[in-house]
MARFI-786133 format. One record per residue (C-alpha): z, y, x; residue in three letters. Coordinates in steps of 0.2 Angstrom, whole numbers, padded with zeros to 4 digits, always signed. Layout:
# residues N
ZYXALA ...
***
This chain:
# residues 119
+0039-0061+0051UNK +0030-0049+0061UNK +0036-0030+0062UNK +0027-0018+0071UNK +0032-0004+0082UNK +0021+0012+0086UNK +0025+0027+0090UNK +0031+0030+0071UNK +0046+0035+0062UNK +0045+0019+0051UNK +0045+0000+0057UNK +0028-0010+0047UNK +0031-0024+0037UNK +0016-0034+0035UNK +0016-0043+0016UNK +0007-0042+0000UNK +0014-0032-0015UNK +0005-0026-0028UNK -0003-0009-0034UNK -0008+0001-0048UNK -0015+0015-0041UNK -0027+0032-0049UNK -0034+0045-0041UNK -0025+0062-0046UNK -0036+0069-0058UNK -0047+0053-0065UNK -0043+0044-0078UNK -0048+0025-0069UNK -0034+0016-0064UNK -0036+0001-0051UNK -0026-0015-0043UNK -0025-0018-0024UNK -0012-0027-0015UNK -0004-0020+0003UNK -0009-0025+0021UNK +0008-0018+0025UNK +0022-0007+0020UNK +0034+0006+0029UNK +0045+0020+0023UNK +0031+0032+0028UNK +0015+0023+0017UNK +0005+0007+0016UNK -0012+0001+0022UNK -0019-0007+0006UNK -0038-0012+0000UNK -0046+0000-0013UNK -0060-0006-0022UNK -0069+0010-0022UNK -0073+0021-0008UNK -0063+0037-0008UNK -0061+0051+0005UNK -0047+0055+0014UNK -0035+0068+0008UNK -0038+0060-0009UNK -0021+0060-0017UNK -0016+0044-0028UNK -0005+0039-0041UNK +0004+0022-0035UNK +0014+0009-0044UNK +0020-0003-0031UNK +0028-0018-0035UNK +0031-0036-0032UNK +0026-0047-0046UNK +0039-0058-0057UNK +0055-0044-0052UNK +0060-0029-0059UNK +0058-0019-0042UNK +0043-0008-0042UNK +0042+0011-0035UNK +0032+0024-0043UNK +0026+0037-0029UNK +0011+0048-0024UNK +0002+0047-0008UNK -0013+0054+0002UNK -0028+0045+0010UNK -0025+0047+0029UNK -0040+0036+0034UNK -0054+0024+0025UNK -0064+0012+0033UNK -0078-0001+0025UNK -0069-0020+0028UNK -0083-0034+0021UNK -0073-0047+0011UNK -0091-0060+0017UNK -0105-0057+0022UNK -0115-0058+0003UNK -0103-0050-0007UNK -0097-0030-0011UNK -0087-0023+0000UNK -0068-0017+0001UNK -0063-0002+0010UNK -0048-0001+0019UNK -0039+0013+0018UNK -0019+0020+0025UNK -0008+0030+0015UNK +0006+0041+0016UNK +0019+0043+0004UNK +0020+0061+0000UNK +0033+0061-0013UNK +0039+0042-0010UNK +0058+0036-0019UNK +0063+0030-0003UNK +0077+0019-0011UNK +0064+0012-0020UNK +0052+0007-0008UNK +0065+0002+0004UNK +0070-0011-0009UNK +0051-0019-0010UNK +0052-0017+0012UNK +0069-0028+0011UNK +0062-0041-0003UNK +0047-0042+0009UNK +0060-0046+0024UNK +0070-0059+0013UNK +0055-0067+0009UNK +0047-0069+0028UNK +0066-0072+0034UNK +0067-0089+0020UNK +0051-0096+0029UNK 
***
């Protein structure tokens, strides 16, 4: 397992979980999954480019289990990410939770450590 350390309030966790995210104020909804997790936000692909600021609607969850969390969040950074060379694109981006259920989320953070720690 592989935790990072910045200079944050909230270790990383590196794994995948999947999300159901919309952008406040559209009616679109779109899956991605997470580069990484923490109890501040995720860095997760979206499939369409949007600016930071942009507040989301999230669903986070880990398939085949009851634990999800339901949360908002804001853009804090987008970059583009080329999935190859002849294909679209996918444009990273990092969130921040502005309203996240902690308990919540630290239960997907834990199943993500149980999972790297059974490896």
């Amino acid at each position: 397992m592989r935790i990072r350390k910045d200079k944050r309030i909230f270790e990383r966790i590196e794994g995948e979980l999947a999300v159901r995210y919309s952008p406040q104020g559209s009616d679109r909804e779109f899956c991605a999954t997470t580069r990484n997790i923490s109890g501040g936000g995720l860095r997760m692909s979206l499939l369409k480019k949007l600016s930071p600021g942009t507040v989301l609607d999230l669903e986070i969850f880990k398939y085949n289990t009851n634990i999800k969390a339901r949360c908002r969040g804001k853009i804090i950074w987008v970059w583009d990410t080329s999935i190859d060379k002849e294909s679209d694109h996918l444009f990273e981006a990092g969130i921040q939770f502005i309203n996240g259920h902690l308990f919540y989320i630290g239960r997907l953070i834990g199943y993500l450590e149980g999972e790297h720690k059974s490896l």
